[in-house]
C-alpha positions in Angstrom: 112.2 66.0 102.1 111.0 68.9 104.4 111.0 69.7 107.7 109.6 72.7 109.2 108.9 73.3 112.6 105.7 76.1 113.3 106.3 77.8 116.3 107.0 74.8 118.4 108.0 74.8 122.3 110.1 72.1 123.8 110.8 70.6 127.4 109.4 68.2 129.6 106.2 68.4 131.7 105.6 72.3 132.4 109.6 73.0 132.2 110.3 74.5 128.8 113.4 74.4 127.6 113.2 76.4 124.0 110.4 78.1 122.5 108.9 79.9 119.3 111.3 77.6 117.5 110.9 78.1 113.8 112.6 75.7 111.9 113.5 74.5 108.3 115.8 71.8 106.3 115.6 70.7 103.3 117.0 67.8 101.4 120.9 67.2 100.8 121.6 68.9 104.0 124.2 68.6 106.8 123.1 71.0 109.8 124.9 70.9 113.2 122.9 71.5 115.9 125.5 73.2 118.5 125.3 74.8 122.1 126.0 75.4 125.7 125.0 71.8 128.0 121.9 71.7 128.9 120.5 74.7 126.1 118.1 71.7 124.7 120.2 70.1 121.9 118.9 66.6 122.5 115.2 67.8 123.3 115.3 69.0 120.1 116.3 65.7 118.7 114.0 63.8 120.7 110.9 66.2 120.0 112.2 66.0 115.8 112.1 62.2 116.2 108.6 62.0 117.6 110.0 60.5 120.9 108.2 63.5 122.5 105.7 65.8 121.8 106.4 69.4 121.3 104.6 71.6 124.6 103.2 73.8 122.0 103.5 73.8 118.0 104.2 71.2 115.6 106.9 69.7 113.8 105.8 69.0 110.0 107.4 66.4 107.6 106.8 66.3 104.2 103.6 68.6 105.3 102.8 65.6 107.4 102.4 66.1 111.1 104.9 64.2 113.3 103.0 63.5 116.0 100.2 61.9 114.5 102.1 59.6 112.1 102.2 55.9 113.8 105.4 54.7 114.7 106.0 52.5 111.3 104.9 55.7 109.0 107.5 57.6 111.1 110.1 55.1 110.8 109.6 55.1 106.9 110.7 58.6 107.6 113.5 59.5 109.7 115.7 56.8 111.5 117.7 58.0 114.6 121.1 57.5 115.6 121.5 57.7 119.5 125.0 58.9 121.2 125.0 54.9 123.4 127.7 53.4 123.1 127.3 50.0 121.5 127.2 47.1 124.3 125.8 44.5 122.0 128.4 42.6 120.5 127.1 39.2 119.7 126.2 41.0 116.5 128.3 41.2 113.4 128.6 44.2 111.3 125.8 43.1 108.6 123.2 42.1 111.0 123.6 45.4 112.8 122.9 46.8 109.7 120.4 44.7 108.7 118.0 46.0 111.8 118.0 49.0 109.4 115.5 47.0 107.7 112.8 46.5 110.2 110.1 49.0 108.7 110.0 46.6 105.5 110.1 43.2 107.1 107.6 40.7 107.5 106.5 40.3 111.3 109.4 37.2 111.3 111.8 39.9 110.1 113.3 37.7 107.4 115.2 40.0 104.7 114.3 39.5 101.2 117.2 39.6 98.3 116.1 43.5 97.6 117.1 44.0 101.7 120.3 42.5 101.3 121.4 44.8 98.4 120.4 47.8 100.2 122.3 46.6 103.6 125.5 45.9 101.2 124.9 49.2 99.6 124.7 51.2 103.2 127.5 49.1 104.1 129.5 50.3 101.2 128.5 53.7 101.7 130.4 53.9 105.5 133.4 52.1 103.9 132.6 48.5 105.7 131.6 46.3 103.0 134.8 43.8 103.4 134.5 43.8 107.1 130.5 42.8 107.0 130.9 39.5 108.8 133.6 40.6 111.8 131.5 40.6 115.0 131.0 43.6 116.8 133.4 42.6 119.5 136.2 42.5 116.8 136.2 45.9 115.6 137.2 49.4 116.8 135.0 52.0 118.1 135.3 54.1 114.6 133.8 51.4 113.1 130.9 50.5 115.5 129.8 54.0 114.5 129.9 53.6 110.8 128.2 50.5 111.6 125.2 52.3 113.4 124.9 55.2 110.5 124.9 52.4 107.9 122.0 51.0 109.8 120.4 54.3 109.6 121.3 54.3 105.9 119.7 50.9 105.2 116.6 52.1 107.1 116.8 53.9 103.8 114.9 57.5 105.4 115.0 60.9 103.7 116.0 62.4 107.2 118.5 61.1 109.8 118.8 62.7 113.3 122.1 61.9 115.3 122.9 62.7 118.9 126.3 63.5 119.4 127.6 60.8 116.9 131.0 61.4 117.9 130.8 61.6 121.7 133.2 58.8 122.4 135.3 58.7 119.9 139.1 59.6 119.3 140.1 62.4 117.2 141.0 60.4 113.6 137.6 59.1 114.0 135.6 62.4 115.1 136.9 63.6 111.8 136.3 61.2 109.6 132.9 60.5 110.8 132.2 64.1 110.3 133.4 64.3 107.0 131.4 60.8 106.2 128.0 62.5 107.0 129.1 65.1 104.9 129.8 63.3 102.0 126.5 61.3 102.5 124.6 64.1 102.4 125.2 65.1 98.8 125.4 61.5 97.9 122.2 60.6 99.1 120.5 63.5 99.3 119.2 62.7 102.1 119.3 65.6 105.3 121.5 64.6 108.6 120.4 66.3 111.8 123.6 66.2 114.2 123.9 67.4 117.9 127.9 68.0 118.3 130.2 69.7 120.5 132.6 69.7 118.1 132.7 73.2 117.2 135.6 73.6 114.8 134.7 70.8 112.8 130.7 71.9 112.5 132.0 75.5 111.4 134.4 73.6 108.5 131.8 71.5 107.6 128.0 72.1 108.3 125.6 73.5 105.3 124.3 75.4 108.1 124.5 76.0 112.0 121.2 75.5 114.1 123.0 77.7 117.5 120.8 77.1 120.5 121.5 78.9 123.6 119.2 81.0 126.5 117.6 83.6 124.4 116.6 80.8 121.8 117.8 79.6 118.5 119.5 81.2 115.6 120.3 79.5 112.1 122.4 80.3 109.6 125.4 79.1 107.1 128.4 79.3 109.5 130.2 82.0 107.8 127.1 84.6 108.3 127.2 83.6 112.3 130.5 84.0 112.6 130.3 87.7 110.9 127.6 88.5 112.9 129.2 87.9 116.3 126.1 85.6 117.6 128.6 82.5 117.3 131.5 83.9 119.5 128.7 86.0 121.7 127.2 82.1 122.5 130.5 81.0 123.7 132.1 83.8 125.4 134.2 83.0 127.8 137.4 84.6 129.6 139.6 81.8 128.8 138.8 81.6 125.3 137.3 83.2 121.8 136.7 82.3 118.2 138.9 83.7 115.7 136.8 85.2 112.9 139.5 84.7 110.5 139.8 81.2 110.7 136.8 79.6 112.8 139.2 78.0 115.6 139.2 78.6 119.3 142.3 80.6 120.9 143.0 80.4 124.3 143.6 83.0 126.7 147.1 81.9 128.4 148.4 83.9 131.5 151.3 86.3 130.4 154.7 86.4 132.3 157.0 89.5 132.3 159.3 88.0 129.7 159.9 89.7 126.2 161.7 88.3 123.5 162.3 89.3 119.9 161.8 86.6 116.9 163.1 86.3 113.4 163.7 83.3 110.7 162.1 80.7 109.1 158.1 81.5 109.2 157.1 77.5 109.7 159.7 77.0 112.7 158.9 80.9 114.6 155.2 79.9 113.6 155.5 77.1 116.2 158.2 79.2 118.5 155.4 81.6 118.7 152.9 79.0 120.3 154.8 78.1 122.6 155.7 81.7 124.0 152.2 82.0 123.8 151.6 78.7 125.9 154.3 79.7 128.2 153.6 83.1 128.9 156.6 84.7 127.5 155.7 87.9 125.4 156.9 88.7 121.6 158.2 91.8 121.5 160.4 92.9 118.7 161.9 95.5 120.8 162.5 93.1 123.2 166.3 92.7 124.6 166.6 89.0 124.4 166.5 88.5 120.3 165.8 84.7 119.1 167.1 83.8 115.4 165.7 81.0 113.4 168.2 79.6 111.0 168.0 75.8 109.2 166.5 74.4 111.9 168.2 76.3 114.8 167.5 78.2 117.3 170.1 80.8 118.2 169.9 83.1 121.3 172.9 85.0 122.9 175.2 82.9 120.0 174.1 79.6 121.3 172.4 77.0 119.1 169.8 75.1 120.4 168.3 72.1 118.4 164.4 72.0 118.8 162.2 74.3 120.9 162.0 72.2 124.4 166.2 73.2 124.4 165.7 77.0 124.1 162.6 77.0 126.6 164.9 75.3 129.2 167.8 77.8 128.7 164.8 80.3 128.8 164.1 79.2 132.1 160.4 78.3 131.2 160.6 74.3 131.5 
């Protein structure tokens, strides 16, 4: 699979939102699309889907013009995963799936043995095999999710595009959806498209980083962005940056006047640390006030204090 885009412009009517957008991914791919609100993440999306056309420019797959393909050669192609939440829950797990399967029906929609296997396999593939007859209403969130990309899976398309796939859902399940479209995409070698907000995780993760912002888009492995500055550049703000050590956001807390010294166990200051930081109060190994960290202790002015909320109320800070 390959999908270029020549040049294309995207928006709606006469508004454009992103233009002289040049393109590529190839097969066995994870690439996070990331960005500001409103920077054109799910025009994109829509514009790669065939949902709308591009204002100028076009969008080739397998050297086939999207826009002129009919709707059942496209959906032989890609299959989309929308960032809905899932309201219909008279459906169980397998015949969510099973929709997956609507290219390849007959006009009745009956599934033949051969659809059946490849539902069980896309099934199997998210991890939901054993739950394939609970009803949507049974199960969590996590796994209506896993539900809808296994439905993608059995629509069985060398290209998936996803919306914001883990919009609404808790942290356990942000992650482990992540790392399920990772894994996907050098099992099946088929190329996943995302939209995501979650920056941390598209730095760990993504093969590479489409960045949209105002000037346009730049593309790249997520190491090479990070180098370059365009990555923290797209997200400056005064409250935060990105650390180009580690890829993680630090915030900018307000500092008080306070200085204190630290010393001890790295693990247990390590956490001290973050909450000075969080507090306001400033390391300072000069500092008057000297805090020792020794088998689980704190120790300031000879008094022991047993866990970190103890020493920030003798501190004065909570």
């Amino acid at each position: 699979m390959n999908l270029i885009t020549n040049n294309i412009s995207i928006g709606y009517n006469k508004h454009v939102v992103q233009k002289g957008l040049n393109l590529k991914a190839d097969s066995g791919r994870l690439i996070c699309l990331i960005g500001r609100n409103g920077c054109g993440k799910s025009t994109l999306l829509r514009t790669l889907a065939g949902l709308q056309p591009p204002l100028c420019g076009q969008v080739m797959l397998d050297n086939k013009n999207i826009t002129k393909l009919s709707d059942n050669e496209r959906s032989t192609l890609l299959s989309l995963v929308l960032t809905d939440k899932i309201e219909v829950e008279n459906l169980t797990i397998f015949e969510l799936a099973a929709l997956g399967r609507f290219p390849y029906t007959s006009w009745n929609g009956a599934l033949r043995e051969e659809d059946k296997k490849i539902v069980q396999n896309a099934l199997n593939q998210v991890n939901l095999l054993s739950l394939k007859d609970k009803m949507l209403s049974e199960v969590s969130d996590g796994e209506k999710q896993r539900a809808v990309i296994a439905k993608a899976l059995a629509q069985d398309t060398p290209l998936v595009l996803l919306d914001e796939p883990t919009s609404h859902l808790d942290l356990a399940n942000r992650i482990e959806i992540m790392m399920l479209l990772r894994s996907l995409s050098v099992m099946t070698k088929k190329t996943f498209i995302l939209s995501t907000h979650e920056l941390d995780l598209a730095i760990k993760m993504a093969d590479f980083l489409w960045l949209m912002n105002e000037n346009g888009t730049t593309t790249g492995i997520p190491e090479d962005l990070m180098l370059s500055g365009i990555f923290q550049q797209s997200f400056e703000n005064r409250n935060f940056n990105f650390d180009t050590e580690d890829g993680h956001y630090r915030i900018f807390q307000p500092k008080g006047t306070l200085k204190v010294a630290v010393q001890g166990n790295f693990e247990q200051t390590k956490w001290l640390k973050r909450a000075f930081v969080r507090c306001g109060i400033i390391e300072d190994q000069n500092a008057e006030i000297k805090i020792q960290v020794i088998d689980n202790q704190f120790i300031i002015n000879n008094k022991q204090f047993n866990s970190i909320e103890n020493l920030l109320t003798e501190l004065n800070f909570l």
